[in-house]
C-alpha positions in Angstrom: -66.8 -1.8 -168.2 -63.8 0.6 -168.8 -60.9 -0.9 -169.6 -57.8 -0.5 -171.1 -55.5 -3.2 -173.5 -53.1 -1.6 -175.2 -49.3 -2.5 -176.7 -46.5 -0.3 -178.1 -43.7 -2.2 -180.3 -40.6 -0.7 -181.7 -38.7 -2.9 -183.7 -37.7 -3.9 -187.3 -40.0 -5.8 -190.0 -38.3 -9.2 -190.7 -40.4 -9.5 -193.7 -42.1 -7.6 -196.5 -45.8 -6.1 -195.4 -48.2 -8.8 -196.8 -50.8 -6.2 -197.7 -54.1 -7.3 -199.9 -57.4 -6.2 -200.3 -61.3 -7.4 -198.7 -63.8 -8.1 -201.5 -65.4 -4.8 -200.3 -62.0 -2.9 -201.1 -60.4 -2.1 -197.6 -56.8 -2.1 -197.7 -55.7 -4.9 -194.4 -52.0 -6.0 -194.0 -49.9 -8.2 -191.4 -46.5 -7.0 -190.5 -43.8 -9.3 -188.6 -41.6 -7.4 -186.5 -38.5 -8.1 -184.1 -37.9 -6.5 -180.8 -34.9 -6.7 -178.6 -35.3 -6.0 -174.7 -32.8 -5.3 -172.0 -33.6 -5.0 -168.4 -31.6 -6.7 -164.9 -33.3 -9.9 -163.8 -33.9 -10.9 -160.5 -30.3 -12.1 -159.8 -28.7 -8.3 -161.0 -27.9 -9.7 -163.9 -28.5 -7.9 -167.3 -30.5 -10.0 -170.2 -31.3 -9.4 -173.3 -34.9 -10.8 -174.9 -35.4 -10.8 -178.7 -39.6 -11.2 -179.3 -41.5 -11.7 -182.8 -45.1 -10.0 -183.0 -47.6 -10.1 -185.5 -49.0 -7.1 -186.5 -52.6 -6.3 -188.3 -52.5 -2.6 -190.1 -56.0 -1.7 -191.9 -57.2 1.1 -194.4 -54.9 4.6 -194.5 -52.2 2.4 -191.9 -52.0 -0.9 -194.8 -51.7 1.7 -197.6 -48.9 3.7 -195.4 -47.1 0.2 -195.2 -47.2 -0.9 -198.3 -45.6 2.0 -199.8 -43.1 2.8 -197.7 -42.2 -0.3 -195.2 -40.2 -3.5 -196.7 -37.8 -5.9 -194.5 -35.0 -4.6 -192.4 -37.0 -1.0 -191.8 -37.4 0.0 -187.8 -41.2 1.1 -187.2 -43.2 2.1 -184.0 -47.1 0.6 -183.2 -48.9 0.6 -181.5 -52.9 -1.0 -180.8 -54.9 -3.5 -178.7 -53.9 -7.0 -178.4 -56.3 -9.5 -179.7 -55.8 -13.5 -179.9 -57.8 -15.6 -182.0 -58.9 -19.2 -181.7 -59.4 -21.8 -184.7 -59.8 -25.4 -185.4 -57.1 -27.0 -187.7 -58.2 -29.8 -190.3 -57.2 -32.6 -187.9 -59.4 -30.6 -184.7 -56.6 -29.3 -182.6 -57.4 -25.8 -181.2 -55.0 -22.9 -182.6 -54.7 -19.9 -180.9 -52.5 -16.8 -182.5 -52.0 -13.7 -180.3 -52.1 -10.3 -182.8 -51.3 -6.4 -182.5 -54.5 -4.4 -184.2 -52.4 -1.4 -185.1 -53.9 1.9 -184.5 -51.0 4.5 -184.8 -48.1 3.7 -186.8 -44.8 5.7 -187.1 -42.0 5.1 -189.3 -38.6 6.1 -188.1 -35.9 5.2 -190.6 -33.7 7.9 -191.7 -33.3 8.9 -195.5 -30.3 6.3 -195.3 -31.8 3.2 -193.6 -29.6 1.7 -190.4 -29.0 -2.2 -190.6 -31.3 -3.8 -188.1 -29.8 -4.7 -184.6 -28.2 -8.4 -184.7 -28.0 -10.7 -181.3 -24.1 -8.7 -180.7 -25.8 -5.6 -181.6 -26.2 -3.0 -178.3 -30.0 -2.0 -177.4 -30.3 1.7 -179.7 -34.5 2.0 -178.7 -36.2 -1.3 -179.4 -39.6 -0.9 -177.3 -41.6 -4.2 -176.6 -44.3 -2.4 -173.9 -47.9 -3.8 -173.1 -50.5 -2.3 -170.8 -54.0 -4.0 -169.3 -56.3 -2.7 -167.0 -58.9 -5.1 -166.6 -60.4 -7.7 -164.0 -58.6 -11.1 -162.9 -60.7 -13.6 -164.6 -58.9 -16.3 -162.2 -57.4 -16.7 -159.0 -53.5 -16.2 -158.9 -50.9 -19.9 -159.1 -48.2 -19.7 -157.0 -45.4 -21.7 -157.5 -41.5 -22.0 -156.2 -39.2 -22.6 -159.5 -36.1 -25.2 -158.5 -33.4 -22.6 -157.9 -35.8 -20.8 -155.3 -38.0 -17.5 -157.5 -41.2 -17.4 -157.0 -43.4 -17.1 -160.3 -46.9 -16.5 -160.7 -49.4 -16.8 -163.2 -53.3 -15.4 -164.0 -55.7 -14.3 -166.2 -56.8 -11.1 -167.0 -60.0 -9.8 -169.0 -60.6 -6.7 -170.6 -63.6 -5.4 -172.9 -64.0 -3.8 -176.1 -67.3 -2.3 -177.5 -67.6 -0.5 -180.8 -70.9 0.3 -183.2 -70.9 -2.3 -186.0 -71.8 -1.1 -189.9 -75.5 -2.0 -189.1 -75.7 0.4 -186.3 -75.6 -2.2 -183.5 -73.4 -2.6 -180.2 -70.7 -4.4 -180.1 -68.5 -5.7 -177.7 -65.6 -8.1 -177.5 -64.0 -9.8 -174.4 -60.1 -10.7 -174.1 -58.4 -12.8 -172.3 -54.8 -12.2 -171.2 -52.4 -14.5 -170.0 -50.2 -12.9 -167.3 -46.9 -14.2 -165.5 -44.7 -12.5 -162.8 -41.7 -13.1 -160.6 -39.8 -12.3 -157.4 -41.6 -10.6 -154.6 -44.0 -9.0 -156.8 -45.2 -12.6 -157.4 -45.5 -13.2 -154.0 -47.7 -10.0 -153.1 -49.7 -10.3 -156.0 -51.0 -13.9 -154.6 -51.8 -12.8 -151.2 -53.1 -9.7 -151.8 -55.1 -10.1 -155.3 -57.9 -12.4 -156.0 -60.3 -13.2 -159.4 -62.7 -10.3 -159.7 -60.3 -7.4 -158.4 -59.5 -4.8 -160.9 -56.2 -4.6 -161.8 -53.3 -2.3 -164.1 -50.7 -4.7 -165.5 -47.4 -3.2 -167.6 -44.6 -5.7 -168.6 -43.9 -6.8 -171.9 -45.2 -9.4 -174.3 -43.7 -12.9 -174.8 -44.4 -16.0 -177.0 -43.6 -19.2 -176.2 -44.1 -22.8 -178.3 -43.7 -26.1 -177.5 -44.5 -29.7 -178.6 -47.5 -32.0 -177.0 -47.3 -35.2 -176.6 -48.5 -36.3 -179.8 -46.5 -33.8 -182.0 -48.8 -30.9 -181.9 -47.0 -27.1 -182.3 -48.6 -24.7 -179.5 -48.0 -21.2 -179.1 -49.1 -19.1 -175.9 -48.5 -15.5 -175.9 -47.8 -13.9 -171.9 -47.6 -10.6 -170.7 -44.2 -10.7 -168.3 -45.4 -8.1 -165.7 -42.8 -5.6 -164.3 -45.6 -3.4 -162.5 -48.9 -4.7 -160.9 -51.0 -2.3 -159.2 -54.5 -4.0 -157.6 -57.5 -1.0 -157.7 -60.8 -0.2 -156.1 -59.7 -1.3 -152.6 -57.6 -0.1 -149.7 -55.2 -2.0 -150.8 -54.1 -0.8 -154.0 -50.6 0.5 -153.0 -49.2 -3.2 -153.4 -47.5 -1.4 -157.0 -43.6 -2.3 -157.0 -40.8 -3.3 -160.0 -40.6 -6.8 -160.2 -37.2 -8.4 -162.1 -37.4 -9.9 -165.4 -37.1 -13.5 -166.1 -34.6 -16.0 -164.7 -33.7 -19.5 -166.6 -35.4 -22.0 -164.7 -36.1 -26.0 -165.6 -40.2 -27.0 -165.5 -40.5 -30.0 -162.9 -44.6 -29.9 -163.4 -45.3 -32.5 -165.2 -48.7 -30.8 -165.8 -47.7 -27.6 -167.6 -45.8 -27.1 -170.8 -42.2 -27.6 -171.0 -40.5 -24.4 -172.5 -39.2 -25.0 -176.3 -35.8 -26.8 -176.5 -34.8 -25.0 -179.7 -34.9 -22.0 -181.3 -37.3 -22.0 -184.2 -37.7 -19.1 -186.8 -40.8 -17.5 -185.7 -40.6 -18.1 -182.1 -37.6 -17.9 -180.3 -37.2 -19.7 -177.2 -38.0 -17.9 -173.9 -36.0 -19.0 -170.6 -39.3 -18.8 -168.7 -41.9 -20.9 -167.3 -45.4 -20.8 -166.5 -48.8 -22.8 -165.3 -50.8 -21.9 -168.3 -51.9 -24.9 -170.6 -53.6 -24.8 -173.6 -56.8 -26.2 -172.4 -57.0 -23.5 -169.7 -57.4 -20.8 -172.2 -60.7 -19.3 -171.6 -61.7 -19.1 -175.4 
C-alpha cells in the first residue's frame, strides 16, 4: 500500500534540544517548537493559530541539533507523523502525537531574530501536514450552534521499512482528521471508509479534562484541501475555511480546553473524536 504521511514545521524551539544517547550509541533528541498560522476562516475573518509540536531528530539530525539549535532559534522539519500509545501507573491510556524528523534546516542568521510574540506579524511560520491514505471510518457530520458544518474521520496510512535483522516491517497510522464549511459537507456525501484519499491542512492539539480529572490530548489534522481518488469522483478537491469558535453541545464528545496551559494552547475548535475511539 503506497501511501504518503508527511509534515513540514517552521517555527522556533521553545526549549533547549534534549539530545542523549541509546545504549548502542545513536545520537536521538526531542525538539519543542512553536508555530504561528494565519489564514481567513469561514466568516472572512483573519485568525491567527499558535501550535506546539514535538519533534524526534536521530543520528547526523540529533548531533546537528545539539550543536547548533538552543531556545528562541527558528528551524524548518520536516518527517512523518507518528502517535504513540501507553499505559500510565494508574491504567489510563496516553497517547502523544510526534514529528520523526527526516530533513532538518536551520535558518537563523549570524545575528539571531527574537522569536515572533502573540502581537508579532506572521514573517514565514509553516505548520503544513500531508496524508494520502485510506478512510479507516465513515465521515460524522454535524451542525455546530451558530450554523458550520464540521466533520470528522479517520485516516490510515502505512509504513514499511527492513529492520536490523533483515526482516519486513511495516507500521500502520492512524490519523485524526476534522474539516469545515462546504468542504465538510461534500466530503460526507461523497467519501466513505475504504476510499482513498489526499488530505493537506495543518496540525492541531487539543487537551481537555475527563470526568474524573484525567489530562487528554488528541492531536487533528484541520483539512484545507480534500481530494477523494480512484473513482469518478475525485474532482470533489476545493479550499475549505479554517476554524470558527464554536461551543460543544454533545454531551458525548470532549469539551475544548477552558484555559490555556503551557504546552497546549487552547484551540477554538471542536470535534467528535473521543479518546476511546482512537483505533490504537
Amino acid at each position: 500500500m503506497l501511501c504518503l504521511n508527511r509534515a513540514q514545521i517552521i517555527g522556533h524551539l521553545t526549549q533547549d534540544p534534549d539530545i542523549r544517547q541509546t545504549p548502542a550509541g545513536v545520537s536521538v533528541g526531542d525538539l519543542n517548537l512553536m508555530t504561528k498560522s494565519k489564514f481567513i476562516n469561514l466568516e472572512g475573518q483573519t485568525q491567527v493559530v499558535t501550535a506546539f509540536h514535538n519533534v524526534v531528530v536521530w543520528r547526523g539530525l540529533a548531533d546537528l541539533a545539539q550543536k547548533y539549535l538552543r531556545k528562541g532559534k527558528q528551524v524548518y522539519l520536516a518527517g512523518r507523523i507518528q502517535t504513540e500509545s501507553w499505559e500510565d501507573q494508574d491504567g489510563n491510556k496516553k497517547y502523544k502525537t510526534k514529528i520523526i524528523a527526516e530533513d532538518l534546516i536551520l535558518l537563523d542568521p549570524k545575528n539571531p531574530l527574537a522569536p515572533l510574540n502573540d502581537e508579532a506579524e506572521i514573517g514565514g511560520g509553516l505548520n503544513r501536514g500531508e496524508i494520502l491514505g485510506n478512510m479507516c471510518r465513515d465521515p460524522e457530520l454535524r451542525t455546530t450552534p451558530n450554523g458550520s458544518s464540521v466533520c470528522s474521520f479517520g485516516v490510515a496510512t502505512n509504513e514499511q521499512w527492513k529492520g536490523q535483522d533483515g526482516s519486513q516491517q511495516e507500521r500502520t497510522e492512524f490519523h485524526n482528521v476534522v474539516v469545515w464549511g462546504k468542504l465538510a459537507e461534500q466530503v460526507a456525501n461523497e467519501v466513505t471508509k475504504g476510499r482513498k484519499v489526499y488530505i493537506s491542512g495543518r496540525l492541531q492539539t487539543r487537551s481537555w479534562d475527563t470526568p474524573d480529572g484525567v489530562k487528554k490530548y488528541t492531536t487533528e489534522l484541520i483539512a484545507d484541501s480534500v481530494t477523494s481518488l480512484g473513482h469518478p469522483h475525485s474532482d470533489i478537491e476545493m479550499e475549505a475555511g479554517a476554524t470558527p469558535v464554536v461551543q460543544n453541545t454533545d454531551q458525548n464528545s470532549p469539551p475544548a480546553p477552558s484555559a490555556q496551559t503551557p504546552d497546549v494552547p487552547e484551540v477554538n475548535y471542536e470535534s467528535e473524536i473521543k479518546p476511546e475511539d482512537l483505533p490504537f
